[in-house]
NUDREN-824437 format. One line per 8 residues: for each residue x, y, z of N, C-alpha, C. Coordinates in Angstrom, 1 decimal. Example, Ala and Ser with C-alpha at 12.3 -4.5 7.8 and 13.67 -1.06 7.14 Angstrom:
// residues 2
13.2 -5.7 7.8 12.3 -4.5 7.8 13.2 -3.3 7.8 ~ 12.8 -2.2 7.1 13.7 -1.1 7.1 12.9 0.0 7.9;
This chain:
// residues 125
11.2 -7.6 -42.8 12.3 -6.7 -42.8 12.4 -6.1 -41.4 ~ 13.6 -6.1 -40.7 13.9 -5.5 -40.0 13.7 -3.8 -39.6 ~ 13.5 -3.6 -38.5 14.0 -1.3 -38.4 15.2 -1.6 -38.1 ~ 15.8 -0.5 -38.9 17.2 0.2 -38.8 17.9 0.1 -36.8 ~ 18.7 -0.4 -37.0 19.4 -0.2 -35.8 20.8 0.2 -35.1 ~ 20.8 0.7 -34.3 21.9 1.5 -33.6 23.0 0.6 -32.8 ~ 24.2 0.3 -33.4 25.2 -0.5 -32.7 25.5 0.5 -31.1 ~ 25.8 -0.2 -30.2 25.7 0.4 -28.8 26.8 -0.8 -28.2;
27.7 -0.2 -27.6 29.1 -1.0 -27.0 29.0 -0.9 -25.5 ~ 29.3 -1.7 -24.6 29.3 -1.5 -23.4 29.9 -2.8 -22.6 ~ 30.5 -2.7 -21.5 30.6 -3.8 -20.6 29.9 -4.4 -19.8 ~ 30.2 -5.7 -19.2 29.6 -6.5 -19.0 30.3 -7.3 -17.5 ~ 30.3 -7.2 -16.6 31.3 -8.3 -15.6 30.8 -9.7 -15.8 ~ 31.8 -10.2 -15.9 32.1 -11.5 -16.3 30.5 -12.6 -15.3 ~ 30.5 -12.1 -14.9 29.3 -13.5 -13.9 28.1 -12.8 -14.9 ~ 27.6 -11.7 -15.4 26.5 -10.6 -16.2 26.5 -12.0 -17.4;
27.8 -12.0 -18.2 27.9 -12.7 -19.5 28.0 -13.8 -19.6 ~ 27.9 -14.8 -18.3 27.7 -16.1 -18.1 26.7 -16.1 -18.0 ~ 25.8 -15.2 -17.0 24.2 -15.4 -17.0 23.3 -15.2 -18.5 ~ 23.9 -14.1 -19.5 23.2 -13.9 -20.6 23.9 -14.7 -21.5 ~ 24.9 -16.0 -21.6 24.9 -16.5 -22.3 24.6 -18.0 -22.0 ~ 23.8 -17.6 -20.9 22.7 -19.0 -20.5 21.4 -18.9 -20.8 ~ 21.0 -18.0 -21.7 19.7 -17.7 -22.2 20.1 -17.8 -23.6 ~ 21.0 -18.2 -23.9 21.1 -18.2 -25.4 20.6 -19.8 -25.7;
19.6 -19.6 -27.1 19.0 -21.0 -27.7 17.8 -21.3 -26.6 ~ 17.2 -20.1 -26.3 16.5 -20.2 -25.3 15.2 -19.2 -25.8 ~ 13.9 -19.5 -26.0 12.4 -18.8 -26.3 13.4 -17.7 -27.5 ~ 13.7 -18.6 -28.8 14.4 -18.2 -29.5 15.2 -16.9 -29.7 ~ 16.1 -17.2 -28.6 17.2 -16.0 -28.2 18.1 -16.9 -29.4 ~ 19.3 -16.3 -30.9 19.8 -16.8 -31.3 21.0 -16.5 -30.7 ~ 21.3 -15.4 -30.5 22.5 -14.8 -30.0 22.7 -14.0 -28.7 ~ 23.6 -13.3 -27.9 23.6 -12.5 -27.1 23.3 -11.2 -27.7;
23.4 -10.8 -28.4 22.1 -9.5 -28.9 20.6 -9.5 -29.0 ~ 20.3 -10.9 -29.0 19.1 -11.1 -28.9 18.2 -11.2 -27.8 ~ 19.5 -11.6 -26.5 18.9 -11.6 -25.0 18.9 -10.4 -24.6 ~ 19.7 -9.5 -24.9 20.2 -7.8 -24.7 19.1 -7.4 -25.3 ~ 18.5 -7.1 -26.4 17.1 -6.2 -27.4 16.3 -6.8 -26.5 ~ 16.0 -8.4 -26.2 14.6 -8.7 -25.2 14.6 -8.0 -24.0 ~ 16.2 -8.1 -23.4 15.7 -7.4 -22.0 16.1 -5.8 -21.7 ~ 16.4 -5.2 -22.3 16.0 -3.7 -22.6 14.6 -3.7 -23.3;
13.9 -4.2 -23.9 12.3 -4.0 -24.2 11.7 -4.3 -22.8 ~ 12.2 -5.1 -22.0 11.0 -6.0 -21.2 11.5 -4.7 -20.0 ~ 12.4 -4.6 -20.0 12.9 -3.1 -18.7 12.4 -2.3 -18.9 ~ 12.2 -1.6 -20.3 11.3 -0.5 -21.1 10.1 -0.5 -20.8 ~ 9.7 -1.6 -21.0 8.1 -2.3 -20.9 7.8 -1.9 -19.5 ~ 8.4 -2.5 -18.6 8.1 -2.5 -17.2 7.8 -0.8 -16.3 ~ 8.6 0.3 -17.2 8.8 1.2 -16.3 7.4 1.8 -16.4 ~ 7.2 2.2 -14.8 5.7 2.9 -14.9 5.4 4.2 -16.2;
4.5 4.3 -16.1 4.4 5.4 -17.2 4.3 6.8 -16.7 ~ 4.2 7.1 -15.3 3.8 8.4 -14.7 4.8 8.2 -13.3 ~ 5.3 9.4 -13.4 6.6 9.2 -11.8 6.0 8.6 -10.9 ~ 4.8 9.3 -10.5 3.7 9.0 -9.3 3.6 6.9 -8.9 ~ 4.1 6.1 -10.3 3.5 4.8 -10.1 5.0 4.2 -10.0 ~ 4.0 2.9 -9.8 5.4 2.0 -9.3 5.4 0.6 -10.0 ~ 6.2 -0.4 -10.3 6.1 -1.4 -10.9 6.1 -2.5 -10.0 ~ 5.4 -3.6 -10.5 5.4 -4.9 -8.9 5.7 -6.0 -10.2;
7.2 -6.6 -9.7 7.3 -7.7 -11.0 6.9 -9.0 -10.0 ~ 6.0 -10.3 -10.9 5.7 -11.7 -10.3 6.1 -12.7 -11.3 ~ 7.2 -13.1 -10.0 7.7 -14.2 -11.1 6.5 -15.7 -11.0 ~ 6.0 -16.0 -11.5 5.0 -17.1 -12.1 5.2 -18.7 -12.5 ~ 5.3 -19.5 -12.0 5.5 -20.7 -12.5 4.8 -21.2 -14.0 ~ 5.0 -22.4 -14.2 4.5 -22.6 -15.5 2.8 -23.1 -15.2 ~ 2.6 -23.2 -14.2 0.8 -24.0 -13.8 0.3 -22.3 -14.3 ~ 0.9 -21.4 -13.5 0.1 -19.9 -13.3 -0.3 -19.4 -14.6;
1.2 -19.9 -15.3 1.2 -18.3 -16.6 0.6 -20.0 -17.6 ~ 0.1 -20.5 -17.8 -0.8 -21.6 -18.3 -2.1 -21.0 -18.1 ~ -2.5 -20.6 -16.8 -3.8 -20.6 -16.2 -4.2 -18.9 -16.8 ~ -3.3 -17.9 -16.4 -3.2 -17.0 -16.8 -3.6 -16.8 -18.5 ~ -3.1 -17.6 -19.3 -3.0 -17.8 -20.7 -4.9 -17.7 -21.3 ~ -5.4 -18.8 -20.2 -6.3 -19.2 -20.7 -7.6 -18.1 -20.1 ~ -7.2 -17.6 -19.1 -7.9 -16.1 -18.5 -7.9 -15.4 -19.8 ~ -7.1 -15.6 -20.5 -6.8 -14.3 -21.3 -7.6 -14.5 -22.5;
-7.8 -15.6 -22.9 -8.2 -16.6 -24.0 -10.0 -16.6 -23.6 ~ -10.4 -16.6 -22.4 -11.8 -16.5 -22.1 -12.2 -15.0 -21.8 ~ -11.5 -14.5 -21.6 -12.8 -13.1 -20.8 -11.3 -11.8 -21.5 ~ -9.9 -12.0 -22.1 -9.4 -10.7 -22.5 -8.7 -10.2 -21.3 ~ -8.9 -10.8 -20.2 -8.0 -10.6 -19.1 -6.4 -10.5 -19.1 ~ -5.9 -9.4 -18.9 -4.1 -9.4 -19.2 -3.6 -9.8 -18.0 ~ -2.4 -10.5 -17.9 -2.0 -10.9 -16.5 -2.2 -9.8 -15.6 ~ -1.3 -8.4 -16.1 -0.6 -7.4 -15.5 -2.6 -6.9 -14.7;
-3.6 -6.9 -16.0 -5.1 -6.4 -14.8 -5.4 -7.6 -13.9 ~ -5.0 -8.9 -14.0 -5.4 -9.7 -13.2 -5.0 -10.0 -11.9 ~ -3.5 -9.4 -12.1 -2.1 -9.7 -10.9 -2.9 -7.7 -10.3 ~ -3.3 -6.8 -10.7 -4.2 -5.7 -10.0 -5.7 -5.8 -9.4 ~ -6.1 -6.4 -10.2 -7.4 -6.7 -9.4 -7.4 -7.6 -8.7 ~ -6.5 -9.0 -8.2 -5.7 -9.7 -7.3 -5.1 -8.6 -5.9 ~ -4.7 -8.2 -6.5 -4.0 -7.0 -5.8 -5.2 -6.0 -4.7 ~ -6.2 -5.7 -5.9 -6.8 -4.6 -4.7 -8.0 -5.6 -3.9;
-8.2 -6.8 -4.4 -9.4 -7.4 -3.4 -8.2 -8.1 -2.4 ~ -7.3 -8.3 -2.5 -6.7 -8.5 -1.0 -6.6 -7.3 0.0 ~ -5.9 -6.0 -0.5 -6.0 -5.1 0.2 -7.0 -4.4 0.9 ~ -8.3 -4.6 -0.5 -9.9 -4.5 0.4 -10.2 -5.5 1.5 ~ -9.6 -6.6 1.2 -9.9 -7.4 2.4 -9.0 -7.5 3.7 ~ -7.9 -7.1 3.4 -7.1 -7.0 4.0 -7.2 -5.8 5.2 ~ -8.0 -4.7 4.8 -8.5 -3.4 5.3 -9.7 -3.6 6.2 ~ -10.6 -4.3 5.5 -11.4 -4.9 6.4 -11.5 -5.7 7.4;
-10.7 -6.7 7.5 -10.5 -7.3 8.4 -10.0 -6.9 9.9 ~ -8.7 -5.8 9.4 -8.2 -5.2 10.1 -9.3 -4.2 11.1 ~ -10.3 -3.5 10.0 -11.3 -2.7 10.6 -12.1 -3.7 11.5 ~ -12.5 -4.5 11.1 -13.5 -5.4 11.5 -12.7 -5.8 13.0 ~ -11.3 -6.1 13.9 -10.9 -5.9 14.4 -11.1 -4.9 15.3 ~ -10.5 -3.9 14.9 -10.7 -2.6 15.6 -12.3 -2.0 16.1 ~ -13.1 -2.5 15.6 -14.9 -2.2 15.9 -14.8 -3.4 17.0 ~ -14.5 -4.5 16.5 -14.5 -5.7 17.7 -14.2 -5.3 19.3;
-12.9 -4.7 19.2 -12.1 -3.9 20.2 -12.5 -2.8 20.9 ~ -13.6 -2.1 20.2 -14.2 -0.9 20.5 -15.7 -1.1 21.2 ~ -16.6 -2.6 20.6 -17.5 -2.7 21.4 -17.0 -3.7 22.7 ~ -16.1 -4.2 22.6 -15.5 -4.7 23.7 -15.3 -3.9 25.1 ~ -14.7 -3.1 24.4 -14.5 -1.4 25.5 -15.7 -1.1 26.1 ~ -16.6 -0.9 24.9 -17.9 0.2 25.2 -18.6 -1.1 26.5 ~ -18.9 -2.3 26.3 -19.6 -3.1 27.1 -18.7 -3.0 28.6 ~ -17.4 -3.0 28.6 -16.8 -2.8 29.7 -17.2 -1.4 30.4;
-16.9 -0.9 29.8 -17.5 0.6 30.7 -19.4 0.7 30.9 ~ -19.7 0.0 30.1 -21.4 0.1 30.5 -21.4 -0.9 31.8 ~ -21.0 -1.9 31.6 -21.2 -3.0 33.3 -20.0 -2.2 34.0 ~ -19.2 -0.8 34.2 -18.6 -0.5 35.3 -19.7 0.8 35.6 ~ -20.3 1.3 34.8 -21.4 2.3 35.3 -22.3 1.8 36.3 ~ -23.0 2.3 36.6 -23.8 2.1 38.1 -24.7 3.0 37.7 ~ -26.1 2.3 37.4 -27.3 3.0 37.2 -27.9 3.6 38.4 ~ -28.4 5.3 37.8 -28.9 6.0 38.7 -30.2 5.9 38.9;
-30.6 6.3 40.2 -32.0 6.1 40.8 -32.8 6.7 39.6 ~ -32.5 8.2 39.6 -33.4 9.0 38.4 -33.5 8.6 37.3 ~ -32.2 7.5 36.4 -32.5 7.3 35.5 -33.3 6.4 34.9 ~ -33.5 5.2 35.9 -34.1 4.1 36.0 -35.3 3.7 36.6 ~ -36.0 5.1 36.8 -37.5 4.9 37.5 -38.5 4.8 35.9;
């Protein structure tokens, strides 16, 4: 049995209702109401939950969301924690590298200025 639902009218420009009625008979969309209720859930779905966050959509081919499937199927992994923990070991490495640069650059410096010093008598007895 269905929940009770709310008829809702609105327009559409014409290229909108060519696109949504190219999803019709499609991941059993039967009608154009049914592509409209999926993609207001999946837009609902998506919005962060706290002002402060932000949403990052990945469109996925069929090899990924296969591979993804079966992450999920061995270890409970959800895409959305896999595509974040994806997420922050690039940026950790990503940070690093960068640092790891910057120290490179810095003892680079420091050796240049030690061979332009000129050791003192006093210091060197």
């Amino acid at each position: 049995m269905t929940a009770p639902s709310n008829m809702v009218t609105f327009r559409l420009p014409e290229d909108l209702t060519f696109a949504l009625d190219q999803k019709v008979g499609f991941d059993g969309m039967r009608n154009r109401s049914d592509v409209i209720r999926e993609a207001v859930r999946v837009y609902l779905q998506q919005q962060p939950t706290l002002a402060s966050m932000d949403t990052v959509t990945i469109a996925v081919g069929s090899a990924v969301k296969s591979r993804l499937a079966k992450l999920y199927e061995l270890r409970g992994t959800t895409p959305e924690s896999a595509a974040l923990q994806g997420m922050l070991e690039y940026i950790d490495k990503a940070i690093a590298n960068e640092l790891s640069e910057v120290d490179d650059l810095l003892l680079a410096r420091l050796e240049e200025k030690r061979a332009e010093t000129l050791p003192r008598q006093e210091y060197t007895e």
